[in-house]
N, C-alpha and C positions, 0 to 999 in steps of 0.2 A: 631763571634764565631770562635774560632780556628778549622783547622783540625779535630787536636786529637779528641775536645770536642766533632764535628758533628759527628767522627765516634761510639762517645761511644753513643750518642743520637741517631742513629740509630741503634744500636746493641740492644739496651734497647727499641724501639721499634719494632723488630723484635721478640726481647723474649717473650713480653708483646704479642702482635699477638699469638706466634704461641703457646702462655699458656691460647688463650679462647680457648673453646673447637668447635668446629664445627660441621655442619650437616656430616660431612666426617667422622670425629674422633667417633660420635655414634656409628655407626654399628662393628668397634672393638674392645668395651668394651663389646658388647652385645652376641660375638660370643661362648664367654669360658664359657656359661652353659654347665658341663659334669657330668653326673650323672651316681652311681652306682649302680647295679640291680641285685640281689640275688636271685637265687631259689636251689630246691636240686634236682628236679625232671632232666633224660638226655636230653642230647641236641635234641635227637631223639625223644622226648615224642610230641606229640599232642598240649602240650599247651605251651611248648616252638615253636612249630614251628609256628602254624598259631591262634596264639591270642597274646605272648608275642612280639616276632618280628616283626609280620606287629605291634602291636602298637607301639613298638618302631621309626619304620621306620613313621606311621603317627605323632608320634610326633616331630620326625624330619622335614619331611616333612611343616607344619603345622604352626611351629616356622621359618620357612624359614631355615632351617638349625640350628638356633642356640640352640637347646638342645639336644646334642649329649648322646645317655643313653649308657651304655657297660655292657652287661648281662653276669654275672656270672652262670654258667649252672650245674647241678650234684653235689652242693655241697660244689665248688669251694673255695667259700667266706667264707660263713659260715653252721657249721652242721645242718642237718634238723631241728631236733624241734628246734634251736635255730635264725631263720629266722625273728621271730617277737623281738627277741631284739637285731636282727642285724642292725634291721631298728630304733629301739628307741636310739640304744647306738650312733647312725650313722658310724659304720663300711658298713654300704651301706645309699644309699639314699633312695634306694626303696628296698623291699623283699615281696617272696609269699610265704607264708606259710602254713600250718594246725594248724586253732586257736584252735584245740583240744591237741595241742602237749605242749602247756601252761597250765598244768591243774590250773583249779581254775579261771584263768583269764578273760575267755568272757563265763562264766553262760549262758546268755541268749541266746548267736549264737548257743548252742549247742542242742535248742530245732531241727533244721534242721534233727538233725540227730538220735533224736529217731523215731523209726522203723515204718516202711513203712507209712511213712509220703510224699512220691511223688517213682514215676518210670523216670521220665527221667531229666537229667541236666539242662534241660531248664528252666522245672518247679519248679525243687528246688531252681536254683538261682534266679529267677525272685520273688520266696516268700520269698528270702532273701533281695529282694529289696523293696518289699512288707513291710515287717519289722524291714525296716533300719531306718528310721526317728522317730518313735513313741518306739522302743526298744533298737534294735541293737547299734544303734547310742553311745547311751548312755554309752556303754563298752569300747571305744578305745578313751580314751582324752587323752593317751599318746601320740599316731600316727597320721595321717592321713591316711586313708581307700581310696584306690584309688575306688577299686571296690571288691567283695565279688562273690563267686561261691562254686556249689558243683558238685560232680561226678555224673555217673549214678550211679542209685541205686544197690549195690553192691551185688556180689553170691560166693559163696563158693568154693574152690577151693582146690584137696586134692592130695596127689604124692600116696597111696596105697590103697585105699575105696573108693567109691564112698560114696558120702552122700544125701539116701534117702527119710529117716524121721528122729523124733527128737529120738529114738534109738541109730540112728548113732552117734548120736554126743559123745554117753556114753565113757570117757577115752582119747578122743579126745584133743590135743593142738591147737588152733588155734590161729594165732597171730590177733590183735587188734590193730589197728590206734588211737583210742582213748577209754575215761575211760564211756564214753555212748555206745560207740559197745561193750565194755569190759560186761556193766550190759547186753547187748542183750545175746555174748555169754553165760555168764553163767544163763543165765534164760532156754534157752536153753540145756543147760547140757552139754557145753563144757568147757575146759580149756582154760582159756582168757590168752594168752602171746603178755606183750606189745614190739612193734620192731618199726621204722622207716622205709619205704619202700625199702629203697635200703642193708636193711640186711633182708628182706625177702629167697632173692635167697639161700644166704648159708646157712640161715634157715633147708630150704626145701632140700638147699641136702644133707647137713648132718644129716636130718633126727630128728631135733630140734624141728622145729616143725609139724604135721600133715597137717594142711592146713590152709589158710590164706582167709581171704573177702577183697574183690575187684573186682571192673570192671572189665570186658572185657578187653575195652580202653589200660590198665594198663598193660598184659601180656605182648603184644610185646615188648616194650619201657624197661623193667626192665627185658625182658628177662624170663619170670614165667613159660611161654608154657612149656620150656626146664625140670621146675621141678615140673611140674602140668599136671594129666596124667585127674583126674574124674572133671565136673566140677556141681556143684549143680547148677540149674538158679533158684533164688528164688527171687532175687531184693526188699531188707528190709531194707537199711541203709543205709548214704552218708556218706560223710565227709565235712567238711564246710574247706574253705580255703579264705584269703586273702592276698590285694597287700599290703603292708603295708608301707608307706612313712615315714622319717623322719619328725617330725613336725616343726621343726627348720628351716632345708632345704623349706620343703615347704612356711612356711615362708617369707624365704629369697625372694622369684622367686619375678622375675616381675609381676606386676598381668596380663600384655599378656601372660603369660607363663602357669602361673596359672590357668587361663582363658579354655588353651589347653588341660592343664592334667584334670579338673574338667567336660569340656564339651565333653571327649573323653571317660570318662567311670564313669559319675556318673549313680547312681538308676535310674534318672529321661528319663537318653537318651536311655535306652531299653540294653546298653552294656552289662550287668551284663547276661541276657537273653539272647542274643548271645554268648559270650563265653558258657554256657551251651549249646547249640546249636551246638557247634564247639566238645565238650566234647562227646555229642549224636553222631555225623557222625563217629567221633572216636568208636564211642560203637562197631558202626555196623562193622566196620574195624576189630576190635580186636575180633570179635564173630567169624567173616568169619577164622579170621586167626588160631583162636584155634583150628575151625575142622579140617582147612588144614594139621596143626599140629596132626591129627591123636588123638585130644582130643577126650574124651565122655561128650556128655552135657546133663547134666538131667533134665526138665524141671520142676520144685516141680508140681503134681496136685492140684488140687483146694480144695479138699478136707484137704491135708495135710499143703497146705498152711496158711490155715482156721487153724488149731491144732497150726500153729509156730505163729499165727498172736496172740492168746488166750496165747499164753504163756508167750510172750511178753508185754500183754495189761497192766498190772498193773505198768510197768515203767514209762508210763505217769505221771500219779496218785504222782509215786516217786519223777520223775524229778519236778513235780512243786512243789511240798512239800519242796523240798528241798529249790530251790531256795524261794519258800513264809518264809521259818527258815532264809532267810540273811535277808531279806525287801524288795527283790526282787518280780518284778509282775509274777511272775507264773506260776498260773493258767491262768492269762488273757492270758498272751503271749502265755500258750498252746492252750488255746480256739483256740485265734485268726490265730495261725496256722493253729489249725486243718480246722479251717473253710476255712482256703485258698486253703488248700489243694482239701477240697470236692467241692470249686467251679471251681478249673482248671480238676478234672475229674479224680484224681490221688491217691484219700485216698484208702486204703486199699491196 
């Protein structure tokens, strides 16, 4: 063999080498999972600090490094109610949302949040985990649902009246998260105006609207203290929110990766139950801080509580009717709520 020839025979087996792949060469194809993660809520709020972050950071972690998420915070990415088709269109990989903010879309999650169906975030998320597999499930074959929560049960909040009984509410605007608080207020005899959280504030100082339901939790984070002087504490309504995944993307993952996101906050690992947990500590934070605030908190008596609790009773009845007119189960699913509700200690 010439030379020449030896030098092209080994050039051709150096190529040929260094074009099989190696135990060396894996771990650099595995690094560049970087995924995108949408919410509207501030970067100061509660649930971006200590349930969205450290998960990010455990999923980091976890994956040894290799799935890097980068949270979009306030809005950044995409408008609030538009969070669940930010994740289906995949302008993010992940978004958290209010499934109330899609009307029409998840019927069934929004049994959650007819009225005084639980008092604290624990218990409402954890009977949203309660009724993810046999209901809930069944409404998001667009996404994948990382995990599901709700607020504390939410009170009244007003910048010129205090709001005593249901009198008060006569003339009253009050803004509405969704079209099931929407049927509370006006069962109640207020004026239901629907907003997204983060135009509540100029709402209120401009005088738009009267007063808005929400947590505690929620004042400081969005700043409400500032235009919220009375505060009612009645605790009758949530909101239901999810993480919402691309389903393509998730797909895609390696199923170690897969593995990470599904055993870090499915139904079955109690996660769902924690974040409302994390929601509660928040409560107390945000109560303390409203009186600091020179707020007035009113707490409903039991008596008149009993009057708002009757005035509202017949929306039940509504909301399964409704959904039993699509072919939707109902009444089961309000049953079976309600009966979770009275077994965690919470109905009424």
């Amino acid at each position: 063999m010439s030379l020449h020839a030896a030098r092209i025979a080994v050039a051709l087996l150096v190529s040929a080498w260094l074009a099989v792949p190696g135990p060396a060469s894996t771990p650099a194809f595995a690094q560049d999972i970087k995924l995108k993660l949408s919410h509207f809520i501030p970067a100061a709020h509660n649930h971006h600090v200590n349930v969205i972050v450290p998960w990010v950071e455990e999923v980091k972690q976890k994956t040894n490094g290799r799935v890097e998420i980068t949270v979009f915070p306030g809005a950044s990415l995409c408008k609030p109610p538009q969070q669940y088709d930010c994740a289906k269109s995949g302008i993010a990989d992940m978004a958290w949302g209010v499934t109330g903010w899609t009307p029409g879309r998840f019927p069934m999650s929004s049994v959650i949040e007819l009225p005084y169906m639980h008092r604290t975030a624990a218990t409402g998320s954890q009977m949203l985990a309660d009724l993810w597999p046999k209901y809930l499930k069944n409404e998001y074959d667009d996404v994948y649902v990382l995990y599901m929560n709700v607020h504390p049960a939410g009170h009244i909040h007003t910048h010129s009246k205090m709001v005593r009984t249901l009198d008060d509410f006569k003339g009253m605007k009050i803004r509405t998260p969704t079209a099931v608080v929407g049927d509370i207020l006006d069962s109640l005899g207020a004026t239901k105006v629907g907003m997204p959280a983060n135009q509540i504030y100029e709402a209120m100082s401009n005088k738009v609207v009267d007063g808005f339901g929400m947590p505690f939790e929620a004042l400081p984070p969005f700043k409400l203290i500032e235009v919220s002087k009375y505060h009612t504490e009645v605790g009758m309504y949530t909101t239901a929110f999810a993480m919402f995944m691309n389903k393509a993307k998730f797909d895609s993952l390696p199923p170690d990766v897969k593995k990470v996101l599904i055993d870090t906050t499915s139904p079955q690992s109690g996660y769902w139950k924690r974040v409302g947990e994390s929601w509660d500590k928040a409560e107390i934070v945000g109560r303390k801080a409203t009186l600091d605030q020179k707020g007035e908190i009113y707490t409903l008596p039991k008596d008149e509580r009993k009057r708002w609790r009757e005035a509202v009773r017949s929306l039940d009845e509504k909301w399964a009717a409704d959904l039993d007119s699509k072919k939707l189960p109902g009444k089961a699913l309000l049953q079976d709520a309600r009966a979770i509700s009275a077994k965690y200690g919470e109905a009424e």
